[in-house]
N, C-alpha and C positions, 0 to 999 in steps of 0.2 A: 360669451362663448370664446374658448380660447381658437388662437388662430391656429389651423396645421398646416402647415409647411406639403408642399409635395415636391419627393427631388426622389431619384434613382436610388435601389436600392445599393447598399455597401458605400452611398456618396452622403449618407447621414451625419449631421455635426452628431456629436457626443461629449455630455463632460467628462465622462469616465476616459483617463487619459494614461500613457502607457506607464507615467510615471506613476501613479497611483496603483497598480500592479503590484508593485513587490509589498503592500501590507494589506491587499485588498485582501487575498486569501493566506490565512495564519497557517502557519505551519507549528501547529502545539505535541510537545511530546508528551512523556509520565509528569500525570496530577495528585496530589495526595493532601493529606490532612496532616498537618503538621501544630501540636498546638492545637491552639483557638485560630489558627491560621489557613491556609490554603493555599499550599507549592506546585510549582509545573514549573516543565522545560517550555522553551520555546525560541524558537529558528528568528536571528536578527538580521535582516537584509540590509539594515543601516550600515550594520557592524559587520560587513566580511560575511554574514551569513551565519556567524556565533550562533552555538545554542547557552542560553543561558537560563538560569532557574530565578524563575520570579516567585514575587509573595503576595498575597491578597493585601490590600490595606499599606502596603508601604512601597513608599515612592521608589528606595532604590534598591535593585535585584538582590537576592541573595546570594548569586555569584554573579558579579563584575566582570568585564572588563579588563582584561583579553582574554580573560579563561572561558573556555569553550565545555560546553558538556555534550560530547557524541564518542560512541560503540566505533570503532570499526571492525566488529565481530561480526563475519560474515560479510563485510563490508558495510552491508545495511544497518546493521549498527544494532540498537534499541538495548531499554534498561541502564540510562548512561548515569542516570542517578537516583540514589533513594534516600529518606533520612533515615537516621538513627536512633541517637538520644537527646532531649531538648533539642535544641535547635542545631546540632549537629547535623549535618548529613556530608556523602560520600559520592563522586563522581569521576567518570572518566575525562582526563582531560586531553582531547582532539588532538592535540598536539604531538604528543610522547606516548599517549595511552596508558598514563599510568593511573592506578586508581589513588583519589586525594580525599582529605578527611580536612572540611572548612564549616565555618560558622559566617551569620552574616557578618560583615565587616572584617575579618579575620583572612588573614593568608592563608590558602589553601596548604596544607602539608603533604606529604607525598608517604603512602602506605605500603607501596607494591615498591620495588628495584628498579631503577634503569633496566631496560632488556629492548632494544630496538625489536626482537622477533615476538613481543607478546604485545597484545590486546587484551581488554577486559569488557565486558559487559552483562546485562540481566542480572544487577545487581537485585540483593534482599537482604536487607538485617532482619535474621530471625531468628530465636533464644538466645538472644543478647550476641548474637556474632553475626559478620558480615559473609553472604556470600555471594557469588557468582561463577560466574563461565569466563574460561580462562582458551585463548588461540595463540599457539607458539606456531610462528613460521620459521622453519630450518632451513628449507630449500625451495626454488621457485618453482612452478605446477607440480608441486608435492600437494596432498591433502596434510593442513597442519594439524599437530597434534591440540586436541582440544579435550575439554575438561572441567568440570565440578569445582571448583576451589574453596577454603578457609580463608580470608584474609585476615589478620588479627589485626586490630585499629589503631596501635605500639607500632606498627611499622617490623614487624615480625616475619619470621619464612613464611611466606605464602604455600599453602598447604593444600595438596593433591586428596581431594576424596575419592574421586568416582571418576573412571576414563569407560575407556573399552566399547566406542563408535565412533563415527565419524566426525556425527553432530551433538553437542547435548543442549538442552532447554529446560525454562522451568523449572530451578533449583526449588525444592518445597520442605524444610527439614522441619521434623516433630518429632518429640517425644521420644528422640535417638532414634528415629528413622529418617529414611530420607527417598522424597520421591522427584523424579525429575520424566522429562520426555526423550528418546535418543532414536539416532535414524542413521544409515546409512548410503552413500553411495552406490547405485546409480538414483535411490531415493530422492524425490525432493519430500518436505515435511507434509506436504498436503497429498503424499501418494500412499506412503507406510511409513510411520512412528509409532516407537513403542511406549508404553507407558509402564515403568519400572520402577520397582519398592525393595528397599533393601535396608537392613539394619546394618548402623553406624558401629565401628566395630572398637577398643576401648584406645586402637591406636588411633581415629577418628576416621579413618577412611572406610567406604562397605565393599567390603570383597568378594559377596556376592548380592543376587538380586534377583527377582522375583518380577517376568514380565507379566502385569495385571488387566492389560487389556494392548489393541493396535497391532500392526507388526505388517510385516509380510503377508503374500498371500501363501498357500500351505491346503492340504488338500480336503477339499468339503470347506474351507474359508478363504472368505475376500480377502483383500486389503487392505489396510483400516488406517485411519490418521488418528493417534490420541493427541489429545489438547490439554493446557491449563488445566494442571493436577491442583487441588486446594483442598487441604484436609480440614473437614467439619469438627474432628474431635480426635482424641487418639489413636482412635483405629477405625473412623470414615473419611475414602476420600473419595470427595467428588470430581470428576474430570468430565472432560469431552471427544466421542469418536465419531464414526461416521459410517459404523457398518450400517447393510440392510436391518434394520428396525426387528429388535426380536417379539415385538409386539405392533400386531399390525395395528393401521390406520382403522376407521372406522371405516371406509371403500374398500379394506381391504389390503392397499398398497403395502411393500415395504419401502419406501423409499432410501436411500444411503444419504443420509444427511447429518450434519455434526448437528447430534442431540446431547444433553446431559444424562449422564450415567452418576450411578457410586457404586462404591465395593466397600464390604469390609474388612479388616487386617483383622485377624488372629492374634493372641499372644506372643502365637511363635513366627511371627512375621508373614504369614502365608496368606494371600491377598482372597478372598471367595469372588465369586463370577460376577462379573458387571450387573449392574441391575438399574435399566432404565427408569430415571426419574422422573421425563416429560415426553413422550413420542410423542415427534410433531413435522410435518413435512414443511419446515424451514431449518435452515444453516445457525445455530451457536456455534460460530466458531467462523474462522475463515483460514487466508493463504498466511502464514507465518515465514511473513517477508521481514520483520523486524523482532527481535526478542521482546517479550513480557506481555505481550497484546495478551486483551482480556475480554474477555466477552459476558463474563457473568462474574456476582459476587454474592458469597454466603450473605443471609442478612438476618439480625435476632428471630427468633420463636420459629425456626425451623424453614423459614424462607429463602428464598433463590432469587434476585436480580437476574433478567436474561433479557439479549436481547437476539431477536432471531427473525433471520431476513430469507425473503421470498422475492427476490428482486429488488425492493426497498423492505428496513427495517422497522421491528417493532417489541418495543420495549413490554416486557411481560416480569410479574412477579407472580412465584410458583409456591403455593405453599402445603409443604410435603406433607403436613398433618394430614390435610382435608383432601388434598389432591389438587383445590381448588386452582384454577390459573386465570388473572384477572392483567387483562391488557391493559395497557397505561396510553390516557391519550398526553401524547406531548406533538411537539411538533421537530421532535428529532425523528429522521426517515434514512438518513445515509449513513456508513462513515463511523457508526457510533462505537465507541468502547468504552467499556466499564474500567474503572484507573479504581479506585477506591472507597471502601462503604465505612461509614460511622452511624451505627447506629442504625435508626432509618433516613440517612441522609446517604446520597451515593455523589462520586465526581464524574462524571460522564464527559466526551469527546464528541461529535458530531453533527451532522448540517441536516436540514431538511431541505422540504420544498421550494418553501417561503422563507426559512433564516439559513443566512451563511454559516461556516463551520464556528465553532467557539468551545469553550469551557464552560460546562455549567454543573451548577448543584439540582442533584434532582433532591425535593424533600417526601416521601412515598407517602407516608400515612397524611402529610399534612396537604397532600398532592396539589405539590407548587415546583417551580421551575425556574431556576434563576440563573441566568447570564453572569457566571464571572469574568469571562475573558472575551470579549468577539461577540456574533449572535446578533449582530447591531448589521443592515444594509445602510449604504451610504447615501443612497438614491432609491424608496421603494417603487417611484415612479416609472423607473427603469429595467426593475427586476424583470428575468427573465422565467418564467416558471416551465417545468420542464413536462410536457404529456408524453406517458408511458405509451409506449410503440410495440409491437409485434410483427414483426415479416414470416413470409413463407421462405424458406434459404431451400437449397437442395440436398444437407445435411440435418432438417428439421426447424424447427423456430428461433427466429432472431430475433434475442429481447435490444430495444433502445427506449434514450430518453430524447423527443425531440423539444426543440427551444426556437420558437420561431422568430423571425424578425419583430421587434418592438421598440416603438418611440411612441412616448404621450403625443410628440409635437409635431413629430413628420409622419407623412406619407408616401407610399410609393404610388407613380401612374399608372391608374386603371391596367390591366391586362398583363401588365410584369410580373415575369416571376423573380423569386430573389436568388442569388447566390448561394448554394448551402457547404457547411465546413463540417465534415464528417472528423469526427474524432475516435481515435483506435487507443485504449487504454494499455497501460504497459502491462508489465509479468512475465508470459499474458498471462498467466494464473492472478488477474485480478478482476476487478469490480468498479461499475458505477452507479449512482443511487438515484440521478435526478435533481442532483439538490441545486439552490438556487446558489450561483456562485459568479462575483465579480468576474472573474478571468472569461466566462462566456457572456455575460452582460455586455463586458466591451465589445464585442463583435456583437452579436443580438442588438443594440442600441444601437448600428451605423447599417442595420439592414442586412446581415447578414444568418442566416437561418445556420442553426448546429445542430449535428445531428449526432449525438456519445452512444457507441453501439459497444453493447456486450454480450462479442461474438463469441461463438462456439468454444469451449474451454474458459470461459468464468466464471467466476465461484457468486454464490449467492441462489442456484437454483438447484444446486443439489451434484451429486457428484459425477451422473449420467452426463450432465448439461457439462463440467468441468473434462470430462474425458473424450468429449468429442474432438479435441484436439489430437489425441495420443495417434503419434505417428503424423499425423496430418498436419504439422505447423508451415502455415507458405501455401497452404490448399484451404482447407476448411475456413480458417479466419478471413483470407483472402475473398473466400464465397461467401460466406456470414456480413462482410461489409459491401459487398457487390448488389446484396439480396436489398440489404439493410437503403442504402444509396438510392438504388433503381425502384424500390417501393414508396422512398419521397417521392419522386421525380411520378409516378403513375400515383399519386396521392393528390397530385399537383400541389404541390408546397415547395417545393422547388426545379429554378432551372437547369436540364440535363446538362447545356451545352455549359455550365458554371458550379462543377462539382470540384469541389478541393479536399484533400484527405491530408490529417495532422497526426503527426503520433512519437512518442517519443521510445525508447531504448528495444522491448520486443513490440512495442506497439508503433514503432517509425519499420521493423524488419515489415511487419505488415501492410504500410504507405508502400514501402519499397516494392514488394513483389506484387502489391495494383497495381500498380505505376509499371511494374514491368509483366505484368501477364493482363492486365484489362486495356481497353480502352473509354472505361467510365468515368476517370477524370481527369478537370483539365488542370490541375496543379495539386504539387506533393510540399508538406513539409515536415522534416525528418530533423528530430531532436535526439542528437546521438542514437543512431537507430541502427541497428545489426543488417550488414548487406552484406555476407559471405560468412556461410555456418565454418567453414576450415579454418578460418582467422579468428572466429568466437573461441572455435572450441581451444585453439592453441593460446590465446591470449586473456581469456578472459579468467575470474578470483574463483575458490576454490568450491564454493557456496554453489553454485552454479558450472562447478566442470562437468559435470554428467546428468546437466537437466535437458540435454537435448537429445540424451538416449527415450527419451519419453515422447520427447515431439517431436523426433527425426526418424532415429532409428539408432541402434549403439554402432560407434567407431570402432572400426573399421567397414565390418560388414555391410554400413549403409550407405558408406561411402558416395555413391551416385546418386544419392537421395541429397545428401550434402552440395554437392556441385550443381545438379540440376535446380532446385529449390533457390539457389544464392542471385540474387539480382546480378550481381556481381561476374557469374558466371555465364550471363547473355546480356554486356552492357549495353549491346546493339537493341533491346529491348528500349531502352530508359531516353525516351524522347517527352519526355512529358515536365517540363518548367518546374524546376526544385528546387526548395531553401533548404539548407543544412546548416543545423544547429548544434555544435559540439561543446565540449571541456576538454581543456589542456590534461588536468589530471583524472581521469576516467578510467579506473581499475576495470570497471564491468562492460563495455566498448570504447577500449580504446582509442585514439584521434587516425589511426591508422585507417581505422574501417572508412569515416566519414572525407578522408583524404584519398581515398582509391575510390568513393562515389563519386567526391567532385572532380575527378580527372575523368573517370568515364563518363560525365555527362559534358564536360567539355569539350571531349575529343567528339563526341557527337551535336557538337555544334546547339546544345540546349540552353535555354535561357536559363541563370542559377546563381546565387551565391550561396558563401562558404564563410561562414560567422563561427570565428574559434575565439574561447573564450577562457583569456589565462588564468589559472587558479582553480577553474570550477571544476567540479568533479561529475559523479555520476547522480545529475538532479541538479538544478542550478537553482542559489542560493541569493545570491549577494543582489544589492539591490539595481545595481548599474547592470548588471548581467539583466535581470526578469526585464526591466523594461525597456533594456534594446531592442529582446525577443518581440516582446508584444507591438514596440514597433515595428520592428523589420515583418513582420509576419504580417502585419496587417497592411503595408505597405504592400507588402510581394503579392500578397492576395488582389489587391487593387489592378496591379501590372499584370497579372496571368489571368481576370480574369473579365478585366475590363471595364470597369467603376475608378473610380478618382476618389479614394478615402481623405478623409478630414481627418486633421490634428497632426498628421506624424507626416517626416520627411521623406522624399521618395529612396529607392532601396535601389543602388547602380546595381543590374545582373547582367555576369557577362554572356557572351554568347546572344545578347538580346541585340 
């Protein structure tokens, strides 16, 4: 019988060490079929944090070395590469943003102009021409002018189809039509987009258009989000919305969930009324934080890939003939998206339970599963597996994933409880699945319990559960994790007096105003995290200048909702021991915010350091940056909360 160790918890050795962080969890972008082949981006933390496009089967990338493939369209980026013809393909290069046209081995060449004010991303080569979304910035907190484009692959005028919003998405052209997604200001895409069809006109741009489903609310209708347009044939296309369900549930319900619809087009381009394909009370679809996500894919003999999530997800094929919908067991649960289908083979993204994120091939009819990229634990001994959680909050129910302390070889003494690290997701318009993931292993393995809450306003439950936020950002989420906390701690699964809350950019805004409106924990750590809505709203990209008309209230008017809600604005609150994690280049909170937190906890004499880290932006990348983080944070946790962590060095805070 093996021996067990018994020692305190959070004072657990661990081999999982901080340096092994930066490739424990991959950061993979667009996967496709290229060939007999199999292409994806993916995030190099060796390298700067490069995105580069790899290939199944050969040793070396199909883009090298210094070239970078990332969007800064929206900031967030996404769509940075697609291919083309043979083994051509087209990518934005991080640098200049320009769009490049390379082969493997080959110099990349340059398609688009010099323009320091423009970006490209959400590329598609489709009838034989490239397109995408095009962002000119003219002047600073302007909204830039954005746009549809032609790029011809000759290095030719870049060519204006379709403007006339704010935002556009989803370039989708057929058959001299062309379907895209578009939204406006104070909009964000998961509130009102529309879904817009319009013939290509013989000078190539569409002059006018035809909104087919989405939009604004308007009277006797909601507000509807459309999604991923993909035309089935000349004149069907299938997309995704999110109004109440025009075909109730079998209870009953209508629930407002992103379902799959289609319409058909007319000859004369006039789109007919949406026509649900699958009512179902789960989410196809989610928050379009990055261009080109995908949630389903047409597939031969009248069939639909989908995948659709009720807290965790579940991968379903629909087949429209029969009606029939047959669930697929895999062991993908989180996180998943559909990149692209051949056939009956599909390329899928996502993590489960029990396997970490990766790239895989799903094969449907021959229903097989196979690991390209990732998918592989380094230690299963160690894995952390996560049990689905439910609280009572005083806003309604608070879904989490909890993950309890675990070591095959240690133990903790009789009667301890362990330390728990509450984790707040960013957005917050987003989502957590569960899935079994190194970056909480490492904590989990050294005795420390986690607890990932997705509080009031995210997506995955439908859009009642996403709206609990509106107006209420700094309250609600605040309560959601207080609920979420205090129901461990009466669970007995962990100890009250050793509660810590982590969260980065709106999910660190929510560490911040616990920390300064609770007293339920004893340590914060804030990764570039928003602490004053007035310095957001002046300073932050353009993607997000009026997402806080949603969660605050609109500027001006709400002004004292602004100031009262801001940590910032009652520093005399912020007595509670905090690590701040920032980037020097941070378009979306910039180093300002995290530099007026660490003076105000200074000036109140608080125990804290202030880790800035040059080059890194919004989301850290590179691989010296992830595993200082994970040091310094598991260290700082040790000092706040009273355990003596293994492997990493201690963390000088001042004010201690």
């Amino acid at each position: 019988m093996a021996h067990i160790e018994e020692l305190p918890y959070g004072s657990w050795p661990s081999p999982i060490r901080p340096a092994d962080m930066p490739t424990g969890s991959l950061r993979l972008g667009r996967a496709r079929y290229v060939g007999d082949e199999i292409w994806w981006a993916e995030s190099v933390p060796a390298e700067r944090g490069r995105t580069a496009v790899f290939r199944s089967g050969a040793e070396a990338p199909a883009l090298a070395a210094p070239w970078s493939a990332r969007s800064r369209v929206h900031e967030y980026g996404g769509g940075a590469w697609t291919p083309l013809d043979g083994d051509r393909f087209a990518f934005v290069e991080q640098s200049d943003q320009r769009v490049y046209v390379a082969s493997p081995g080959t110099a990349p060449t340059p398609v688009t102009p010099e323009d320091p004010r423009a970006c490209f991303g959400d590329l598609v080569f489709a009838d034989g021409e490239l397109w995408g979304v095009r962002e000119i910035h003219a002047r600073a907190h302007e909204t830039p002018a954005r746009d549809i484009v032609r790029i011809p692959l000759d290095g030719g005028e870049v060519r204006s189809v379709v403007a006339g919003s704010d935002f556009v998405a989803f370039p989708a052209p057929r058959a001299g039509r062309l379907a895209w997604i578009a939204w406006d200001h104070p909009d964000m895409p998961w509130d009102a987009a529309e879904l817009r069809i319009g013939a290509i006109g013989a000078d190539g741009t569409v002059p006018a258009w035809t909104v087919a489903a989405g939009g604004r609310a308007s009277a006797g209708h909601p507000r509807v989000s459309a999604l991923q347009p993909e035309w089935t044939g000349d004149d069907e296309l299938v997309f995704l919305q999110d109004p109440p369900l025009a075909v109730p549930l079998a209870d009953g319900t209508r629930p407002a969930r992103w379902n799959l619809f289609s319409c058909h087009v007319s000859a004369d381009g006039r789109p007919a009324d949406p026509e649900p394909i699958f009512p179902a009370d789960g989410d196809t679809g989610g928050a379009l934080w990055q261009l080109g996500a995908r949630w389903y894919a047409p597939l031969p003999n009248d069939r639909i890939l989908a995948v659709m999530t009720n807290g965790r997800s579940q991968l379903a094929v629909i087949d429209r003939a029969t009606g029939e919908v047959t669930e697929l067991e895999t062991p993908l649960t989180g996180d998943v998206l559909v990149h692209d289908a051949r056939g009956g083979r599909v390329l899928l993204t996502g993590a489960g339970e029990r396997v970490p994120g990766g790239l895989w091939q799903l094969d449907i009819d021959g229903k097989s599963l196979e690991a390209i990229r990732g998918g592989e634990l380094a230690d299963d001994a160690l894995a952390a597996v996560a049990r689905p959680m439910t609280f009572a909050g005083p806003h309604g129910p608070v879904h989490a994933f909890y993950y309890a302390p675990h070591h095959p070889g240690v133990r903790a003494p009789h009667g301890e409880l362990p330390p728990a690290l509450v984790l707040v997701h960013g957005g917050p318009t987003g989502h957590v699945t569960g899935d079994v993931s190194p970056a909480i292993a490492f904590f989990t393995s050294r005795g420390i319990g986690v607890l990932d809450v997705n509080y009031g306003g995210s997506t995955g439950y439908g859009r009642a559960y996403r709206e609990r936020l509106a107006g209420a950002w700094g309250i609600a989420d605040v309560a959601d994790v207080r609920a979420a906390a205090e129901g461990l701690v009466d669970r007995g699964l962990a100890d009250p007096a050793r509660l810590a809350i982590k969260g980065g950019s709106a999910g660190g805004w929510t560490v911040l105003c616990a920390l300064a409106d609770t007293d339920v924990f004893s340590a914060g750590i804030s990764r570039y995290g928003v602490a004053d809505l007035r310095m957001l709203l002046a300073e932050t990209h353009d993607f997000e200048a009026r997402y806080l008309d949603s969660l605050v209230g609109p500027w001006p008017e709400a002004e004292a909702d602004y100031i009262a809600r801001s940590p910032l604005s009652r520093p005399e609150a912020l007595r509670t021991p905090l690590l701040i994690l920032q980037g020097s280049d941070d378009p979306v909170v910039p180093p300002s915010q995290s530099e007026a937190l660490r003076d105000a906890v200074r000036a109140n004499g608080v125990p804290h350091a202030y880790l800035l880290f040059d080059g890194e932006g919004h989301g850290f990348r590179r691989a010296e940056t992830i595993e200082r983080c994970f040091a310094a944070e598991l260290a700082f946790l040790g000092s706040a909360l009273g355990f003596a962590p293994s492997g990493v060095p201690t963390l000088a805070l001042d004010g201690a």
